[in-house]
SESELUM-700688 format. One record per residue (C-alpha): z, y, x; residue in three letters; residue number from 1. Coordinates in Angstrom, 1 decimal, decimal comma. Layout:
residues N
<pt><zz>Z</zz><yy>Y</yy><xx>X</xx><resn>Ala</resn><resi>NUM</resi></pt>
...
***
This chain:
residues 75
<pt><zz>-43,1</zz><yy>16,5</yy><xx>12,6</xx><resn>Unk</resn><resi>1</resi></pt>
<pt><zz>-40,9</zz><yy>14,2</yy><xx>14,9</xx><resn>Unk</resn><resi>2</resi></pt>
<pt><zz>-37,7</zz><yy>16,4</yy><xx>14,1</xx><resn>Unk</resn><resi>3</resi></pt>
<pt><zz>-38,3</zz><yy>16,3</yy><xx>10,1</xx><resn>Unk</resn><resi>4</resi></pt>
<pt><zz>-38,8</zz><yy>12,3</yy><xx>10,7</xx><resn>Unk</resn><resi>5</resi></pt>
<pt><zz>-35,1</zz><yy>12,4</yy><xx>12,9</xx><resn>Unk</resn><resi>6</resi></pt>
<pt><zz>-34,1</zz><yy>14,6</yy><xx>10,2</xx><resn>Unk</resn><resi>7</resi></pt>
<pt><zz>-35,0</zz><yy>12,6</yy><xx>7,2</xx><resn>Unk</resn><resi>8</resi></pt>
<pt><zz>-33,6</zz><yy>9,5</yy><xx>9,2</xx><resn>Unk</resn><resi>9</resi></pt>
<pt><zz>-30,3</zz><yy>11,1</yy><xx>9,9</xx><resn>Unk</resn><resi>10</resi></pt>
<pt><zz>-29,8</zz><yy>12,1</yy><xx>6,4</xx><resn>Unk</resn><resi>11</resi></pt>
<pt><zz>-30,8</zz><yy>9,1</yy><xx>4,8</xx><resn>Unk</resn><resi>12</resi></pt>
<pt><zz>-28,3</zz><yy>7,1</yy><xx>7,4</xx><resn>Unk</resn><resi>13</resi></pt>
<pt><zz>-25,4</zz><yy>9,6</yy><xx>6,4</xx><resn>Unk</resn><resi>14</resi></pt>
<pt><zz>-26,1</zz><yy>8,7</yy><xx>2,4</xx><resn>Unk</resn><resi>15</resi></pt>
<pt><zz>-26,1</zz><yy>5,2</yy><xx>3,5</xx><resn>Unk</resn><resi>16</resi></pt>
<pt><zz>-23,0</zz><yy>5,2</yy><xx>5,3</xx><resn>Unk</resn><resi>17</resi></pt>
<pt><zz>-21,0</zz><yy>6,9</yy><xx>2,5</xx><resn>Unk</resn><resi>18</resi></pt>
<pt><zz>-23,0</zz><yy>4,5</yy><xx>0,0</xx><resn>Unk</resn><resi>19</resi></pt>
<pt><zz>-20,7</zz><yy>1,5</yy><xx>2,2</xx><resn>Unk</resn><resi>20</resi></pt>
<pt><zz>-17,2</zz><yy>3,1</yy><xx>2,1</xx><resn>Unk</resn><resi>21</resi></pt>
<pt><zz>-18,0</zz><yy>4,3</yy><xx>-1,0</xx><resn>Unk</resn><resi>22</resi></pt>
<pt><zz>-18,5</zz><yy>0,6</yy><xx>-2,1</xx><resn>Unk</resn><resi>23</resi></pt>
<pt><zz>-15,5</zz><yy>-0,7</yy><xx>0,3</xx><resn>Unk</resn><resi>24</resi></pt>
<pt><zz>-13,2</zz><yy>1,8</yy><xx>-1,2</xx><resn>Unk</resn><resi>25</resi></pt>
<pt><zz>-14,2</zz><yy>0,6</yy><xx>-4,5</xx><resn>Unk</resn><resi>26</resi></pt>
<pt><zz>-13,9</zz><yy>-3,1</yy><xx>-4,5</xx><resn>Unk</resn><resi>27</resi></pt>
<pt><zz>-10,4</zz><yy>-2,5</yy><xx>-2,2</xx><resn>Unk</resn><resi>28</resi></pt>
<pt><zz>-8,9</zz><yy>-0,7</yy><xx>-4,9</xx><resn>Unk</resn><resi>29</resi></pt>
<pt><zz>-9,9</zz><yy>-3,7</yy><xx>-7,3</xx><resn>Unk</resn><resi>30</resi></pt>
<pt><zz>-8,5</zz><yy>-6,5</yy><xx>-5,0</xx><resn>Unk</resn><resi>31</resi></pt>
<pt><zz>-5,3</zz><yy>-4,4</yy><xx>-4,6</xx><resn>Unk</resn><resi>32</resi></pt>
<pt><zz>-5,4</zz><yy>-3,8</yy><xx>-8,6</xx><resn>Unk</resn><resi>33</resi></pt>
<pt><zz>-6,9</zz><yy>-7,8</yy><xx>-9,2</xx><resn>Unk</resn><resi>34</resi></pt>
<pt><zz>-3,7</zz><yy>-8,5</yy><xx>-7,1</xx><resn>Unk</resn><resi>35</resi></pt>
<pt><zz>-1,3</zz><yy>-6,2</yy><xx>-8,2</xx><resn>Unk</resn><resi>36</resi></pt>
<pt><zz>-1,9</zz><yy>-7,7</yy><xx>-11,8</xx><resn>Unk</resn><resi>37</resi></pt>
<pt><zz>-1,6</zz><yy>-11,3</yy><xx>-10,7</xx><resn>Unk</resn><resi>38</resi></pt>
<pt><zz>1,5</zz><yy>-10,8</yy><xx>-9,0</xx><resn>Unk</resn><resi>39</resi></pt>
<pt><zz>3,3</zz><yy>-9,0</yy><xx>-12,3</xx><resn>Unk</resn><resi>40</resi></pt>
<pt><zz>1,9</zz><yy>-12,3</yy><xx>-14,4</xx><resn>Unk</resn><resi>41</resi></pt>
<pt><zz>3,5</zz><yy>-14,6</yy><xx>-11,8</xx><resn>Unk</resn><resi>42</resi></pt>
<pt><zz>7,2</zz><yy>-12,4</yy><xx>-11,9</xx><resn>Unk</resn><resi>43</resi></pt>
<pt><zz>6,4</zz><yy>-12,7</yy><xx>-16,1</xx><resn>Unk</resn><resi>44</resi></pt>
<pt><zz>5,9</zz><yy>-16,3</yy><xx>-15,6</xx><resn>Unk</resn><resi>45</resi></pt>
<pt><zz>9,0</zz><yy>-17,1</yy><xx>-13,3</xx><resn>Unk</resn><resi>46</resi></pt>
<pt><zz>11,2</zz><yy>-15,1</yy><xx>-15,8</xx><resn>Unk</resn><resi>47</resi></pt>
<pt><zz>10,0</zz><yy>-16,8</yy><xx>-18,7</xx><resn>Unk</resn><resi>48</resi></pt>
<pt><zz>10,4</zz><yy>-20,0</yy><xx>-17,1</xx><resn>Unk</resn><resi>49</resi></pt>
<pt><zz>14,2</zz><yy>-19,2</yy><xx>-15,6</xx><resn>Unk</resn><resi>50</resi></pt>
<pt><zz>14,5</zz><yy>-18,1</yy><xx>-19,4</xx><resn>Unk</resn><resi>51</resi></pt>
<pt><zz>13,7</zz><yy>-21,5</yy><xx>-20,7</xx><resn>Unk</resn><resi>52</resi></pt>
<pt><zz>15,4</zz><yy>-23,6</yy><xx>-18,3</xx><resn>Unk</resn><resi>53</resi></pt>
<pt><zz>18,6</zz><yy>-21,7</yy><xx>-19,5</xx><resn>Unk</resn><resi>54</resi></pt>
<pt><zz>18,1</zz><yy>-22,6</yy><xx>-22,9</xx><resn>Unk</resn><resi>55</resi></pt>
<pt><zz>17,8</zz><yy>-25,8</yy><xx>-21,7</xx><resn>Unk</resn><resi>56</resi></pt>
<pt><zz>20,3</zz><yy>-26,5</yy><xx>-20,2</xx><resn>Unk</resn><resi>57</resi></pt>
<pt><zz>22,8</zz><yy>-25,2</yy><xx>-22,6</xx><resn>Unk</resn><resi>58</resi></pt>
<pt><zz>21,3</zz><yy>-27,5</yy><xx>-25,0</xx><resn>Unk</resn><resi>59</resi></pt>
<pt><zz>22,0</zz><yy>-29,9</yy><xx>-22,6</xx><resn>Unk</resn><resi>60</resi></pt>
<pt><zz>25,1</zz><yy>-28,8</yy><xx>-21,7</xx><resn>Unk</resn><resi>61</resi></pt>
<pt><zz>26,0</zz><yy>-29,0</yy><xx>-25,5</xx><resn>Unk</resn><resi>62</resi></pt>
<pt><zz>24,7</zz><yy>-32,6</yy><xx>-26,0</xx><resn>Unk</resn><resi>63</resi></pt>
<pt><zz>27,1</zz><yy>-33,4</yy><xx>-23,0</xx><resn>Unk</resn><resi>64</resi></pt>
<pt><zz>30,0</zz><yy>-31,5</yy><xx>-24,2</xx><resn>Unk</resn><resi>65</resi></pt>
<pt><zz>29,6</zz><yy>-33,3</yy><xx>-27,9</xx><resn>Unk</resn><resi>66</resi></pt>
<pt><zz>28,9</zz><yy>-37,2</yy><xx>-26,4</xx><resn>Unk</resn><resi>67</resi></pt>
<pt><zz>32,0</zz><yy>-36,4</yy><xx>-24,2</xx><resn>Unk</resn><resi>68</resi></pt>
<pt><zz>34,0</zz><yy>-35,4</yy><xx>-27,7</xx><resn>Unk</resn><resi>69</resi></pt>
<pt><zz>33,0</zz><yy>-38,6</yy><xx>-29,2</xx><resn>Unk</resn><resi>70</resi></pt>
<pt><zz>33,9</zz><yy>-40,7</yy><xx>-26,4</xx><resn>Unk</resn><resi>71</resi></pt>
<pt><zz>36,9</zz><yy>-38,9</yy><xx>-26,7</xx><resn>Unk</resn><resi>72</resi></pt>
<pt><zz>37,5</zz><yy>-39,6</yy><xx>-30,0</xx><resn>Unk</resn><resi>73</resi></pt>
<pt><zz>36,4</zz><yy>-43,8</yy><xx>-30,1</xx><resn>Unk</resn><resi>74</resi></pt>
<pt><zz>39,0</zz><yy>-43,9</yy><xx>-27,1</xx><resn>Unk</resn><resi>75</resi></pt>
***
């Protein structure tokens, strides 16, 4: 009776121990995905931001270019 008890115990132990990695391996892999994807949203973000800051500044550039022509041209 006593080694069906130990028995039951053991196995019930061993379902619950691979119930916690099971669990463990699961949410890792969804930090590591959660994280993966935030990372490729921050590199999509930088490059869209480096994008428009060239624009920019060959707008800017252009403005410069053209008040320099007129003062240029008054002088």
């Amino acid at each position: 009776m006593v080694a069906k008890l130990a028995l039951v115990m053991l196995t019930l132990a061993v379902v619950l121990l691979a119930a916690v990695l099971g669990a463990y391996r699961y949410f890792s892999q969804q930090e590591r995905h959660r994280h993966e994807k935030e990372m490729f949203r921050e590199r999509r973000d930088a490059a869209l931001l480096d994008d428009d800051r060239s624009a920019l500044d060959r707008e800017l550039d252009r403005d410069r270019e053209q008040e320099q022509r007129r003062d240029r041209d008054r002088e």
